[in-house]
C-alpha positions as CSV (number, residue, x, y, z in Angstrom):
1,X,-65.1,45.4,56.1
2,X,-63.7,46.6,53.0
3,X,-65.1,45.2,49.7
4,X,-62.4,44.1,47.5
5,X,-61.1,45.9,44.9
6,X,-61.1,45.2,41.3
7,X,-57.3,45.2,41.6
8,X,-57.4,42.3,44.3
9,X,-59.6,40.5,42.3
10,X,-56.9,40.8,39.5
11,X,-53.9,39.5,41.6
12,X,-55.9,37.0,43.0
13,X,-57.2,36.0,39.2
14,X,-53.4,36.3,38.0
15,X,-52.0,33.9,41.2
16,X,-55.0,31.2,39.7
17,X,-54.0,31.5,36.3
18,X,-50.0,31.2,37.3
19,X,-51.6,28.0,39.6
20,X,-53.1,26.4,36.8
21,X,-50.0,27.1,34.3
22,X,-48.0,25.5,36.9
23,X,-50.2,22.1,37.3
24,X,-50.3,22.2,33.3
25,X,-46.3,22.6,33.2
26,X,-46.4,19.6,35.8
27,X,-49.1,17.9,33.7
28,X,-47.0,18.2,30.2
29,X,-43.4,17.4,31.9
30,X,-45.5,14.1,33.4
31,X,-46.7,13.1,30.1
32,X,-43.3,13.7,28.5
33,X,-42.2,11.5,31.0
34,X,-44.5,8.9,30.1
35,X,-44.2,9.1,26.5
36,X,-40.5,8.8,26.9
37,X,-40.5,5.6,29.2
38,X,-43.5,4.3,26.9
39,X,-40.7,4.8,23.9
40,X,-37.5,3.5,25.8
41,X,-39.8,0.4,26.3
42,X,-41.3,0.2,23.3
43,X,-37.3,0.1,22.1
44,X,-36.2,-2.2,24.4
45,X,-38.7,-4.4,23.3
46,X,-37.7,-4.5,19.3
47,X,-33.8,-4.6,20.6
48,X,-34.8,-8.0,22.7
49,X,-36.9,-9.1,19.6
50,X,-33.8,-8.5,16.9
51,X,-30.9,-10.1,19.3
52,X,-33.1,-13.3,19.3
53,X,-33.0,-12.9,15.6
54,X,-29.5,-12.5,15.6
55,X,-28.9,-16.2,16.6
56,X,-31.0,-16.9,13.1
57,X,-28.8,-14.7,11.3
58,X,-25.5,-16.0,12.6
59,X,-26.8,-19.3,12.0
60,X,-27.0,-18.5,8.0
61,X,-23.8,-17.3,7.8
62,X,-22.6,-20.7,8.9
63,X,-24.9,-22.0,5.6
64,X,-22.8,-23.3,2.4
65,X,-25.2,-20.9,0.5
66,X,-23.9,-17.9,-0.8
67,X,-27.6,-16.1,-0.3
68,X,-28.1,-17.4,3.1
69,X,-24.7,-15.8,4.5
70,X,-25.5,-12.8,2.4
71,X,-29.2,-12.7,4.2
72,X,-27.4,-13.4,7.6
73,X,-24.6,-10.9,7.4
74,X,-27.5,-8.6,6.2
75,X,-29.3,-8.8,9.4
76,X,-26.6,-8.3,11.6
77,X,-25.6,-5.0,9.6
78,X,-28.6,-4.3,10.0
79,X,-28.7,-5.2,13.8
80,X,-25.5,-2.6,14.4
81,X,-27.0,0.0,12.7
82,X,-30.7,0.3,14.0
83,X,-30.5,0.9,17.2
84,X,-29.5,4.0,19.3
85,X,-27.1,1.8,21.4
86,X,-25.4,-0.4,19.1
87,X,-25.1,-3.9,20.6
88,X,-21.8,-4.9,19.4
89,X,-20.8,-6.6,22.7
90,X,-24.0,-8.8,21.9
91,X,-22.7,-9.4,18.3
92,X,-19.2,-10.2,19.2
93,X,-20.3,-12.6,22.2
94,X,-21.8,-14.9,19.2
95,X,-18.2,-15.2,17.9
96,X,-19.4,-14.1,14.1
97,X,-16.7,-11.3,14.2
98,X,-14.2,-13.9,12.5
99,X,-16.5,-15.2,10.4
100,X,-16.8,-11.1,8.9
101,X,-13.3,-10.3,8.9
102,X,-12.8,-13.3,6.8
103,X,-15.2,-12.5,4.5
104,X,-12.8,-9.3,3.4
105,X,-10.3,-11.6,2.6
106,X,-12.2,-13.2,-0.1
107,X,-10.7,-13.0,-3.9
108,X,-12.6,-13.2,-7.4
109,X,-11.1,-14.3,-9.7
110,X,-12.7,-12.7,-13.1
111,X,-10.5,-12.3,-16.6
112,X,-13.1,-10.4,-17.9
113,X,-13.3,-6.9,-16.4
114,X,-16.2,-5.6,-18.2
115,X,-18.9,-7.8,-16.5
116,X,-19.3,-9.6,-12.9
117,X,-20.4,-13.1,-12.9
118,X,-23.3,-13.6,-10.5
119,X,-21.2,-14.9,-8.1
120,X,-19.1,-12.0,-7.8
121,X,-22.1,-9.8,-7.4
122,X,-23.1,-12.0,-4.6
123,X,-19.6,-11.8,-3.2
124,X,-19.1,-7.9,-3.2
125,X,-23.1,-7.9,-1.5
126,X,-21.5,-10.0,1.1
127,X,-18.1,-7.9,1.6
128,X,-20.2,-4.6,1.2
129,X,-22.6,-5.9,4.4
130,X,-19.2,-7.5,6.0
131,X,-17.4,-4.1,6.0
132,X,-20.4,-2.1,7.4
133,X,-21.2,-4.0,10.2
134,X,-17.1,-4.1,11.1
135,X,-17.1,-0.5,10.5
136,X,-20.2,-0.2,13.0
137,X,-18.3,-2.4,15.3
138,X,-14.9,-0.4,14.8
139,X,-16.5,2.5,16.3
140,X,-17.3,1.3,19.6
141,X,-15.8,0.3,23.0
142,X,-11.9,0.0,22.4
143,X,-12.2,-3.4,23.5
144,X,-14.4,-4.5,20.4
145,X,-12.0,-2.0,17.9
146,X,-8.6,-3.6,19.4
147,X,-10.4,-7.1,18.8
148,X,-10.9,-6.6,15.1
149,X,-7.2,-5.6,14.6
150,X,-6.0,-8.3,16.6
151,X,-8.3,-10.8,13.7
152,X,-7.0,-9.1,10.7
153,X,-9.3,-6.3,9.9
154,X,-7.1,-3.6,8.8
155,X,-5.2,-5.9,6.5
156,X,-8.5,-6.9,5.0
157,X,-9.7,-3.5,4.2
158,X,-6.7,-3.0,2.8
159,X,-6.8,-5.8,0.5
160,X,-10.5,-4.4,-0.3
161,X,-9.1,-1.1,-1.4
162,X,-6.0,-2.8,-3.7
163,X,-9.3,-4.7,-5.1
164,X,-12.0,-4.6,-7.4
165,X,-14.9,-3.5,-5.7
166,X,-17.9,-1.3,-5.7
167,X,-17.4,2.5,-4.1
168,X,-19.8,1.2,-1.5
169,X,-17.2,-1.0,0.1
170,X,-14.4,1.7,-0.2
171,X,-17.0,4.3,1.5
172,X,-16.9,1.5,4.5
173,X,-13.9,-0.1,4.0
174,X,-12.6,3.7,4.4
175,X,-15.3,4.6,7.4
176,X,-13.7,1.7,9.1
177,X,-10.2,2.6,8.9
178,X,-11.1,5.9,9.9
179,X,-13.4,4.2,13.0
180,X,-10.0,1.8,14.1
181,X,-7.1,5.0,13.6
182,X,-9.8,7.4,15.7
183,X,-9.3,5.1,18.6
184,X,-5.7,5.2,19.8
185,X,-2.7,6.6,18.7
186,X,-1.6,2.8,18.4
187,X,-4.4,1.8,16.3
188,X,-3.6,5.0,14.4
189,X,-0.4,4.3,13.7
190,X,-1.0,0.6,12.5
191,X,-3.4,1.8,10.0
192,X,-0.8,4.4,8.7
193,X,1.8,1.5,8.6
C-alpha cells in the first residue's frame, strides 16, 4: 500500500480546515441568532414596561395642572418615538388622541410680543409635545391618519402655523401635514384645501 502523499495530506488538511470554517459559520450565524432574539426580547420587554406607563401618562393629561399634562403628553411623545414599531394603535385605544388634537387649538392671549408669560411657555411645551406625537401618529396605519382628520388635526396645525409659536412646532406642525397629505390623495387634497 501506497504511503500518502504530501499532496493528500494537503487536500485532506484543506477539507478539515473548510470543516471547521463551516461549524464556525454555523457557530457565528447561531450566536447572531441568539443575540438577535435576546435583543427582540430584551425590546419587548421595555415596550410592555412603557405601555403600562402610558396609562400614568394619560392619566396626567386628564390633571388640571399645566405641568402634569405637559409631563404626560411628554411621555406619550416620547412613547411614539422610541420604539422601532410605534404603538400608535396602543395610544389611540386609550382615547388620548382628542385630548392632543385639542391641545392645538389652544390660544394665548399676550399684548406684549416681546416676552412670553410663564404660562405661555408652558403652553407652547405642551403644543410642541402635542404636535409630535400627532405627527408620529399621522405617519402610520391609514386608519389612525384618517382618525386625526376626522377630530380636527389639519385645521389645528393650521391654526398653529397662523400663530405665534416656536419653529419647533412649525418643524412638526409641518412634519405632520406632510405625514396626513402622504397618505391619500384625499388626505392630500384636504390639506391643500
Amino acid at each position: 500500500m501506497d504511503e500518502p502523499t504530501k499532496e493528500h495530506n494537503k487536500d485532506k488538511n484543506d477539507e478539515e480546515d473548510k470543516d471547521n470554517e463551516d461549524d464556525k459559520d454555523d457557530e457565528d450565524a447561531e450566536n447572531e441568532k441568539d443575540e438577535d432574539s435576546k435583543e427582540e426580547k430584551r425590546n419587548d420587554l421595555r415596550l410592555r414596561m412603557a405601555l403600562r406607563g402610558l396609562k400614568k401618562c394619560v392619566n396626567a393629561t386628564k390633571s388640571d395642572n399645566l405641568d402634569m399634562k405637559i409631563w404626560g403628553v411628554r411621555g406619550i411623545r416620547q412613547l411614539l418615538c422610541s420604539y422601532e414599531e410605534i404603538p400608535v394603535k396602543e395610544v389611540v385605544d386609550t382615547e388620548v388622541v382628542p385630548f392632543l388634537v385639542s391641545i392645538l387649538f389652544i390660544k394665548v392671549e399676550n399684548k406684549d410680543k416681546s416676552s412670553k408669560t410663564p404660562e405661555e411657555i408652558k403652553i407652547h411645551k405642551l403644543q410642541f409635545e402635542a404636535a409630535w406625537s400627532l405627527t408620529n401618529i399621522a405617519g402610520g396605519e391609514s386608519q389612525y391618519t384618517l382618525k386625526l382628520v376626522q377630530l380636527g388635526c389639519v385645521e389645528g396645525f393650521v391654526q398653529l402655523l397662523k400663530s405665534d409659536v416656536d419653529i419647533e412646532i412649525v418643524d412638526h406642525v409641518i412634519w405632520g401635514l406632510g405625514n396626513i397629505a402622504g397618505d391619500s390623495a384625499e388626505l392630500r387634497d384636504k390639506v391643500l384645501h
